[in-house]
SENU-62192 format. One record per residue (C-alpha): x, y, z; residue number from 1. Coordinates in Angstrom, 3 decimals. Each point is the difference from the previous one (the first is absolute). Example, Ala and Ser with C-alpha at 12.3 -4.5 7.8 and 13.67 -1.06 7.14 Angstrom:
<rec><c1>12.300</c1><c2>-4.500</c2><c3>7.800</c3><nr>1</nr></rec>
<rec><c1>1.370</c1><c2>3.440</c2><c3>-0.660</c3><nr>2</nr></rec>
***
This chain:
<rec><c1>80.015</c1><c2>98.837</c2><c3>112.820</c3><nr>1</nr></rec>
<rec><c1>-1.435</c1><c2>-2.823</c2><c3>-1.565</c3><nr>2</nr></rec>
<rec><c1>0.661</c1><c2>-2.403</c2><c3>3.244</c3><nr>3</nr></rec>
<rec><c1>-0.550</c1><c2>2.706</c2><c3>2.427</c3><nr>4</nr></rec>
<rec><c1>-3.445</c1><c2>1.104</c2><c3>-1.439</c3><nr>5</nr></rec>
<rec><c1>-1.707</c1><c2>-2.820</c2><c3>-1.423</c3><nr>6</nr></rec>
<rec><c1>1.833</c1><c2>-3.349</c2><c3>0.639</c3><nr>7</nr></rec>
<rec><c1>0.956</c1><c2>0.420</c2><c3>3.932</c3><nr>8</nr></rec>
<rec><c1>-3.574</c1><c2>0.484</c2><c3>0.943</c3><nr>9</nr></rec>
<rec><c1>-1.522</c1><c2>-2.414</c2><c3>-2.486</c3><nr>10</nr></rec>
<rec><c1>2.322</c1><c2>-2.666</c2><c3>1.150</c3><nr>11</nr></rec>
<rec><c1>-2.068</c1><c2>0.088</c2><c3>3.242</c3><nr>12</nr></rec>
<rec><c1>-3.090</c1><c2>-1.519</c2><c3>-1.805</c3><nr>13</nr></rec>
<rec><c1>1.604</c1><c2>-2.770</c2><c3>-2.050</c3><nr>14</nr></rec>
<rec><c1>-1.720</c1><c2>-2.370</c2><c3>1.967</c3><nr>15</nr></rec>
<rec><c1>-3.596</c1><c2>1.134</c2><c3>-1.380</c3><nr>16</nr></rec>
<rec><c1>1.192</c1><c2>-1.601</c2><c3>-3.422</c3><nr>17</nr></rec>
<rec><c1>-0.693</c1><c2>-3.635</c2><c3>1.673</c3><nr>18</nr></rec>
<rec><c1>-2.737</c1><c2>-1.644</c2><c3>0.804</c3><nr>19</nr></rec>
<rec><c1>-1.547</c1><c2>0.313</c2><c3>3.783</c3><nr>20</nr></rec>
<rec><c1>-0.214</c1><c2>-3.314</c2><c3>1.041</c3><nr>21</nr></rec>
<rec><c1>2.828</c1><c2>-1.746</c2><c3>-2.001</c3><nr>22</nr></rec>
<rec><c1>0.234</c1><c2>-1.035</c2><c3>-3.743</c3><nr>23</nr></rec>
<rec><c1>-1.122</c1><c2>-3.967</c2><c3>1.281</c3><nr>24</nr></rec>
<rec><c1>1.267</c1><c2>-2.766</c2><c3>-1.249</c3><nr>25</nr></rec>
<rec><c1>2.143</c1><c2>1.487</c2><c3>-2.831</c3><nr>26</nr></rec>
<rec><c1>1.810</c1><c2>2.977</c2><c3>-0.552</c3><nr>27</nr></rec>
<rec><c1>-0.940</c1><c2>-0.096</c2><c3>-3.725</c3><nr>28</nr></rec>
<rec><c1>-2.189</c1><c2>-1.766</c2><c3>-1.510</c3><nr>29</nr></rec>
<rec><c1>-0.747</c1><c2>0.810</c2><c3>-3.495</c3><nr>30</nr></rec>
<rec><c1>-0.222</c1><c2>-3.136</c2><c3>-2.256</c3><nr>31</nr></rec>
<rec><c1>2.340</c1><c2>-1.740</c2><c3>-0.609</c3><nr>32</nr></rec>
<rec><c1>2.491</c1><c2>1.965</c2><c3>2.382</c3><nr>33</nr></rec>
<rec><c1>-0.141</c1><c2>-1.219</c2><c3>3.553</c3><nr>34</nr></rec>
<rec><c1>2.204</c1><c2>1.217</c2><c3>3.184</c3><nr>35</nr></rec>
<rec><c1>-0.677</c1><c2>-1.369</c2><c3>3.190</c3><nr>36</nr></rec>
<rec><c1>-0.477</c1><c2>1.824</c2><c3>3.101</c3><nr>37</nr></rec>
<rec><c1>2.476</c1><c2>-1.389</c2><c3>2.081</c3><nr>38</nr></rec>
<rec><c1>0.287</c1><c2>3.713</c2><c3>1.669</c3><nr>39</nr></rec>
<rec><c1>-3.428</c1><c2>1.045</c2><c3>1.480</c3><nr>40</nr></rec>
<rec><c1>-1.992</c1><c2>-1.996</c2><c3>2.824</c3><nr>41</nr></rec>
<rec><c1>3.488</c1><c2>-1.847</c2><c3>1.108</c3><nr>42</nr></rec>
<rec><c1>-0.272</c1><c2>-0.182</c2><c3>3.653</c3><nr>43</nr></rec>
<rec><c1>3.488</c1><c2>1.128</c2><c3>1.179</c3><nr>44</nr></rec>
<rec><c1>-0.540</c1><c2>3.568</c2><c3>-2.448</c3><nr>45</nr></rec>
<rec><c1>-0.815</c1><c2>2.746</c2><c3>2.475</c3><nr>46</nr></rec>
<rec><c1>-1.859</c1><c2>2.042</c2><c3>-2.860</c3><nr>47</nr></rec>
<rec><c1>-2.577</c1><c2>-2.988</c2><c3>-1.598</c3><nr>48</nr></rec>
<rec><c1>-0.251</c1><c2>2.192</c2><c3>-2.938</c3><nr>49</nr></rec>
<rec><c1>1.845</c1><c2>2.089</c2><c3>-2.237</c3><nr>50</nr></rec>
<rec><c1>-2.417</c1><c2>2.827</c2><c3>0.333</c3><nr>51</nr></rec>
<rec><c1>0.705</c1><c2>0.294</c2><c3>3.773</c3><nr>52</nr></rec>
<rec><c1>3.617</c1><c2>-0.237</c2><c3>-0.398</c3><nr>53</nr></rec>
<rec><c1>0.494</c1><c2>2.732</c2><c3>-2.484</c3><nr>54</nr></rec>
<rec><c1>-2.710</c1><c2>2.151</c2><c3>2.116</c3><nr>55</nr></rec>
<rec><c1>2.641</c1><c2>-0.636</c2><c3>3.173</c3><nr>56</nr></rec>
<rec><c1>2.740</c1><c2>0.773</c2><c3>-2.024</c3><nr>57</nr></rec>
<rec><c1>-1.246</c1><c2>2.951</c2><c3>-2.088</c3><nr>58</nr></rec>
<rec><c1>0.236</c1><c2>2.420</c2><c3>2.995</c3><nr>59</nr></rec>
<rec><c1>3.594</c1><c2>-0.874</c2><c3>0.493</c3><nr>60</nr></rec>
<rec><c1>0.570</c1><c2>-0.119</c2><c3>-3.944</c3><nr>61</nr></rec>
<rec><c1>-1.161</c1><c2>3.303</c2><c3>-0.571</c3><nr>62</nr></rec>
<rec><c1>2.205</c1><c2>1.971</c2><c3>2.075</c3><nr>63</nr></rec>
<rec><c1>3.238</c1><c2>-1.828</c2><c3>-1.428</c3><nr>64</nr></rec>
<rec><c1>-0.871</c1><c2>1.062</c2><c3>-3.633</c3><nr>65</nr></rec>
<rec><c1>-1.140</c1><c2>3.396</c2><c3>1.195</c3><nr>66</nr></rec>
<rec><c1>3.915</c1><c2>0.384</c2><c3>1.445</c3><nr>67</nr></rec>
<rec><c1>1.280</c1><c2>-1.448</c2><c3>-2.915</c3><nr>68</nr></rec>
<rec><c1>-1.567</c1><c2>2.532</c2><c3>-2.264</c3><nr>69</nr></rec>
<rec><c1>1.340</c1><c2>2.690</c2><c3>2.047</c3><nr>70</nr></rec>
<rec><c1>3.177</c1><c2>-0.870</c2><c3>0.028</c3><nr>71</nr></rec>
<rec><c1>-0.240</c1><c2>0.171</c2><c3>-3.417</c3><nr>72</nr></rec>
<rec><c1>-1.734</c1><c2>3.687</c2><c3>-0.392</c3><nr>73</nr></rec>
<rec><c1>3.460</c1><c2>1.549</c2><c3>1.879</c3><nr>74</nr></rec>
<rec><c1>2.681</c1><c2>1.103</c2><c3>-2.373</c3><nr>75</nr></rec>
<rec><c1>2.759</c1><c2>-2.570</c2><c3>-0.989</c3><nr>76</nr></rec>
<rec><c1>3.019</c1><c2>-0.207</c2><c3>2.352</c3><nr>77</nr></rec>
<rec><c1>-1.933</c1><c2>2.339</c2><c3>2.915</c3><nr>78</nr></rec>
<rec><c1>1.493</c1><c2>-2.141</c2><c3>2.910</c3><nr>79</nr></rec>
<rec><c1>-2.705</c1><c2>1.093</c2><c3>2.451</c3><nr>80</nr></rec>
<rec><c1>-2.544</c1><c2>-2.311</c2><c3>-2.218</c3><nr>81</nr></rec>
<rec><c1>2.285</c1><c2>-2.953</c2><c3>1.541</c3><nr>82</nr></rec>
<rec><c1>-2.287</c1><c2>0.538</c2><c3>3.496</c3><nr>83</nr></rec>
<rec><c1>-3.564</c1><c2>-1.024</c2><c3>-1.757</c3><nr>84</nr></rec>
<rec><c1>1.913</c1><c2>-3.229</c2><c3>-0.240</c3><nr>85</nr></rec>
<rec><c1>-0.804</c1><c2>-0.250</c2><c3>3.786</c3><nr>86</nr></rec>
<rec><c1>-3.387</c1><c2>-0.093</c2><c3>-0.018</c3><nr>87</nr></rec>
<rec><c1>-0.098</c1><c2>-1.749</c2><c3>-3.134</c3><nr>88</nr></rec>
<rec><c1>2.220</c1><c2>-3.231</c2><c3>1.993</c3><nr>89</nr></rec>
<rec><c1>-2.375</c1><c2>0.278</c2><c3>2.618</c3><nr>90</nr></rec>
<rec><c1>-3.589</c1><c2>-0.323</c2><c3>-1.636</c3><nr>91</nr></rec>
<rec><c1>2.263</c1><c2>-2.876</c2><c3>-2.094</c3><nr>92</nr></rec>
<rec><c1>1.266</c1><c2>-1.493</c2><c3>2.726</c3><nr>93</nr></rec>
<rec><c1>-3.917</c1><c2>0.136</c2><c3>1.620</c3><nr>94</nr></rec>
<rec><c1>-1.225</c1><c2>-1.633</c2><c3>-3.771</c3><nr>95</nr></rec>
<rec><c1>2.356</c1><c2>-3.090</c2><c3>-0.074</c3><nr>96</nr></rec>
<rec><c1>-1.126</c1><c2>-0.839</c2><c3>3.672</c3><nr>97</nr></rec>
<rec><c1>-3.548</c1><c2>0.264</c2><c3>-1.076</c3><nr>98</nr></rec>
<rec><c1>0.462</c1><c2>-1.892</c2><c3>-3.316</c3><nr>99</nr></rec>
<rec><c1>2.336</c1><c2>-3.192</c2><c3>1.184</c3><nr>100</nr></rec>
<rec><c1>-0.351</c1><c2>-0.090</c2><c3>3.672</c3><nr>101</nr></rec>
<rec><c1>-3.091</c1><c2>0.050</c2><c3>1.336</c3><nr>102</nr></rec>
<rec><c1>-1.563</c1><c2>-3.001</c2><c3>1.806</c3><nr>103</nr></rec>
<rec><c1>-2.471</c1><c2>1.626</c2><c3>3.089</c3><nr>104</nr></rec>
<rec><c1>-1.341</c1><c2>3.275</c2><c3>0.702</c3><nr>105</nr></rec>
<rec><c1>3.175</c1><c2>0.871</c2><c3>1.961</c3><nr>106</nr></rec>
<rec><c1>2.267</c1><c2>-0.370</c2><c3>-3.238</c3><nr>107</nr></rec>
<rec><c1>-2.314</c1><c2>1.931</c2><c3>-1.756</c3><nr>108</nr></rec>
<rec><c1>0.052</c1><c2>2.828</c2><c3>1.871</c3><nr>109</nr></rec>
<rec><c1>3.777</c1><c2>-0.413</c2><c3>1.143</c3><nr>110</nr></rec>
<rec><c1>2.690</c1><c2>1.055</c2><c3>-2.148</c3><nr>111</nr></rec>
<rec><c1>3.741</c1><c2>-0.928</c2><c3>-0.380</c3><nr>112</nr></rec>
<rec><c1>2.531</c1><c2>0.054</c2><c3>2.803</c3><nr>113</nr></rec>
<rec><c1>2.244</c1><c2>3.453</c2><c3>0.057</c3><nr>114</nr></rec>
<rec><c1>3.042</c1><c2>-1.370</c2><c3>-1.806</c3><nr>115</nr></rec>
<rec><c1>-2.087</c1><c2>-1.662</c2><c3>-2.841</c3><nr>116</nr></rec>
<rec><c1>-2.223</c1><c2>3.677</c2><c3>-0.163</c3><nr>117</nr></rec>
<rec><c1>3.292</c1><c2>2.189</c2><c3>-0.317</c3><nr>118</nr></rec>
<rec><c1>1.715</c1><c2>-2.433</c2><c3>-2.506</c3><nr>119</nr></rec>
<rec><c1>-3.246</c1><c2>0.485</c2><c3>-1.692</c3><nr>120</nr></rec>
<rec><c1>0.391</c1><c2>3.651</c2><c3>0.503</c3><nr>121</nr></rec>
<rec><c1>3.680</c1><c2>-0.032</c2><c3>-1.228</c3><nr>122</nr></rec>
<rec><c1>-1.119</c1><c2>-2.387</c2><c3>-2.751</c3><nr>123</nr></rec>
<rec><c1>-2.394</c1><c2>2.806</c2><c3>-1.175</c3><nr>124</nr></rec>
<rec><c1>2.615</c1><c2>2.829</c2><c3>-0.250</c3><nr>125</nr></rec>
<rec><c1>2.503</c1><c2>-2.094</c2><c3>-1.969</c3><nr>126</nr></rec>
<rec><c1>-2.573</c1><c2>-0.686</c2><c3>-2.522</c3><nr>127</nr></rec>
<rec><c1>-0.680</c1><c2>3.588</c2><c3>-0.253</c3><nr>128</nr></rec>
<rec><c1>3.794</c1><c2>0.752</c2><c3>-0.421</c3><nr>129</nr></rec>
<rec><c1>0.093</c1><c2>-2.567</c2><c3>-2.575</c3><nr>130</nr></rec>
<rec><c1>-3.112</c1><c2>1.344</c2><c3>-1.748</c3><nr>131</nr></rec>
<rec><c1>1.524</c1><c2>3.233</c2><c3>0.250</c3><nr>132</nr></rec>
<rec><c1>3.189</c1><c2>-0.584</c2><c3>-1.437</c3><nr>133</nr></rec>
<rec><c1>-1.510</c1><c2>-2.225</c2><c3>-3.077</c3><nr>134</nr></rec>
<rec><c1>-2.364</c1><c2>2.901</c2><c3>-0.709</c3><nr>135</nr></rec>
<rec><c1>2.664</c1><c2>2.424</c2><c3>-0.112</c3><nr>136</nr></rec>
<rec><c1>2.509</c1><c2>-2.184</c2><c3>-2.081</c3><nr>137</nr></rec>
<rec><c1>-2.082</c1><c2>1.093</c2><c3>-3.418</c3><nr>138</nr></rec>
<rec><c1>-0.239</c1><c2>3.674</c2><c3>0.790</c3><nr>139</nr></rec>
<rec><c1>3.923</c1><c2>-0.153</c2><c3>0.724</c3><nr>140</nr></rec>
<rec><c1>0.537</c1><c2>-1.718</c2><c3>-3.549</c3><nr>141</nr></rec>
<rec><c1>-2.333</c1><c2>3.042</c2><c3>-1.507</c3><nr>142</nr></rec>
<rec><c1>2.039</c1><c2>2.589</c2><c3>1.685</c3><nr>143</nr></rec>
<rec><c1>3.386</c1><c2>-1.726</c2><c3>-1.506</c3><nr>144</nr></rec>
<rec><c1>-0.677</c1><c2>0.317</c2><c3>-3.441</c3><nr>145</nr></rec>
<rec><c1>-2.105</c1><c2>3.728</c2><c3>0.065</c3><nr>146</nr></rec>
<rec><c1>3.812</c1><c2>0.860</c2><c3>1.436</c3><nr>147</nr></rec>
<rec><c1>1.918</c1><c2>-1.911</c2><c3>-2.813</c3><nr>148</nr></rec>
<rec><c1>-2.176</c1><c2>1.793</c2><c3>-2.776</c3><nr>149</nr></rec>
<rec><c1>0.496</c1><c2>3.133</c2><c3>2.046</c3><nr>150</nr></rec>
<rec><c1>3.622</c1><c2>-0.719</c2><c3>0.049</c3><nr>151</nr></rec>
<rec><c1>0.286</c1><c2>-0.626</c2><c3>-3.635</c3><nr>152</nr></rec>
<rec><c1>-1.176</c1><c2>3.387</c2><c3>-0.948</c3><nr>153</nr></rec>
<rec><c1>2.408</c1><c2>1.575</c2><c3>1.902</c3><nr>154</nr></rec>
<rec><c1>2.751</c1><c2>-1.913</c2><c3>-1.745</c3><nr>155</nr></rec>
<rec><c1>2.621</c1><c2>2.498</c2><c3>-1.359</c3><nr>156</nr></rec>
<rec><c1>1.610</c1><c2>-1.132</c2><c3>-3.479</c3><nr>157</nr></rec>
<rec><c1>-2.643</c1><c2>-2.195</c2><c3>-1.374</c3><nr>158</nr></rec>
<rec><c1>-2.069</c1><c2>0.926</c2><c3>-3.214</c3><nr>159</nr></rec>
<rec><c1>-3.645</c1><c2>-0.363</c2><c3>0.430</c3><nr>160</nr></rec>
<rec><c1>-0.308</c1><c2>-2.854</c2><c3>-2.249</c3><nr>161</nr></rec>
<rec><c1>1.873</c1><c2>-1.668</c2><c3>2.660</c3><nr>162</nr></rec>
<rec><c1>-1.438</c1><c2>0.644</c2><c3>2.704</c3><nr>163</nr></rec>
<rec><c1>-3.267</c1><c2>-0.738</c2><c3>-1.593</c3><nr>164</nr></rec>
<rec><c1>0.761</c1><c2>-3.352</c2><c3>-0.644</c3><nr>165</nr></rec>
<rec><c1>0.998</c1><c2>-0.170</c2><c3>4.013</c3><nr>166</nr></rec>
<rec><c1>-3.157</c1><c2>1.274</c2><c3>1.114</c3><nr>167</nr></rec>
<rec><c1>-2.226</c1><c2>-1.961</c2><c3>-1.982</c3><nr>168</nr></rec>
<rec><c1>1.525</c1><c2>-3.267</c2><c3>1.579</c3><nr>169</nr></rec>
<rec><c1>-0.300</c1><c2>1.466</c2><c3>3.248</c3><nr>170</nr></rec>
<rec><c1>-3.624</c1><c2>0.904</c2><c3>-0.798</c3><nr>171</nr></rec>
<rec><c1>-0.994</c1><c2>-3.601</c2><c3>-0.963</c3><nr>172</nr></rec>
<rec><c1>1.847</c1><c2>-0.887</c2><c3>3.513</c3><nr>173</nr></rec>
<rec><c1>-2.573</c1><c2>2.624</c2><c3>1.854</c3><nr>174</nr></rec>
<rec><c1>-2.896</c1><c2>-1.517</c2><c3>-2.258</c3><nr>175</nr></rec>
<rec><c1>0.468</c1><c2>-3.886</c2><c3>1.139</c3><nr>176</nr></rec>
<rec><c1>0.000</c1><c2>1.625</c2><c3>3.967</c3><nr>177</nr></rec>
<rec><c1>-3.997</c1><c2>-0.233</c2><c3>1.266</c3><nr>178</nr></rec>
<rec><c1>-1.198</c1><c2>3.390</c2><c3>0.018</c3><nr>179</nr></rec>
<rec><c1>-2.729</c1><c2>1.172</c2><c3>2.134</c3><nr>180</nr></rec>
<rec><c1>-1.288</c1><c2>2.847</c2><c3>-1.573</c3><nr>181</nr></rec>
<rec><c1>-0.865</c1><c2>-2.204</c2><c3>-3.192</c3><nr>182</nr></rec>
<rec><c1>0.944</c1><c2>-3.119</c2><c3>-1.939</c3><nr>183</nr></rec>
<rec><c1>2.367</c1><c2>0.534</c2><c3>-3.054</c3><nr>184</nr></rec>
<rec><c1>0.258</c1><c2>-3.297</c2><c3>-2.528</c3><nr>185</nr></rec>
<rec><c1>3.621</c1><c2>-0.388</c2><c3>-1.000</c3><nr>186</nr></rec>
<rec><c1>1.742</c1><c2>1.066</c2><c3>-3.455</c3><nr>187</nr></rec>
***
């Protein structure tokens, strides 16, 4: 929720954190510390200034990190979550033209060609397959031990003392595993 409500649309106004007409002649200049602006005012950058490239970037931006949160608000493992990866590869494909490629008007407002757009497309819905299956790899260690420690009280033929002993180990297992309803320190 957090990208999809607050970050995807503030994204869009990063560029209002830098100054309109370029930082100058340095980037920082606060005593002692000195960086150069070798970025700003060079005369083959299509932007001049960082506040105009962020503000043409920021509508692009905005709509990947929107996607991105929800792909991330759908359950884990829901398959049909794999298609915001779509639009997601598009707007990214759109934001990497705009970032590294423009030289003219025309670039600006051109995108990709077709094979470079869907390998950005396909791109996008392998890294939300990966994402999924790394977010579902700690629920899937949670579920293993809650059915060992279910399994051990079934266990015919053991005392209790026993199988105490069992499920405390099994319990400091299920402790070191992140849980997301609240954070446990270990024994």
């Amino acid at each position: 929720m957090l990208l999809l409500l607050i970050l995807g649309p503030a994204v869009r106004f990063t560029y209002l954190l830098f100054p309109e007409r370029g930082f100058g002649e340095y980037l920082v200049n606060i005593g002692p510390i000195q960086v150069v602006n070798n970025i700003e005012g060079i005369d083959n950058w299509y932007y001049v200034y960082f506040y105009h490239y962020f503000y043409s970037i920021g509508e692009l931006l905005g709509p990947v990190v929107t996607f991105l949160g929800v792909f991330l608000l759908f359950p884990k493992k829901y398959y049909p979550s794999y298609l915001v990866g779509v639009p997601f590869g598009y707007y990214s494909s759109m934001l990497i033209h705009r970032m590294f490629f423009t030289q003219n008007n025309d670039d600006f407002y051109g995108s990709f060609q077709n094979a470079v757009s869907v390998a950005f497309i396909i791109f996008g819905i392998v890294l939300f397959f990966v994402t999924d299956k790394y977010l579902s790899r700690n629920e899937l260690k949670k579920q293993a031990v809650v059915a060992r420690i279910a399994g051990l009280i079934k266990v015919d033929g053991l005392s209790w003392g026993d199988k105490e002993a069992m499920l405390n180990e099994e319990a400091t297992k299920m402790i070191e595993v992140d849980n997301e309803l609240f954070n446990r320190k270990p024994i």
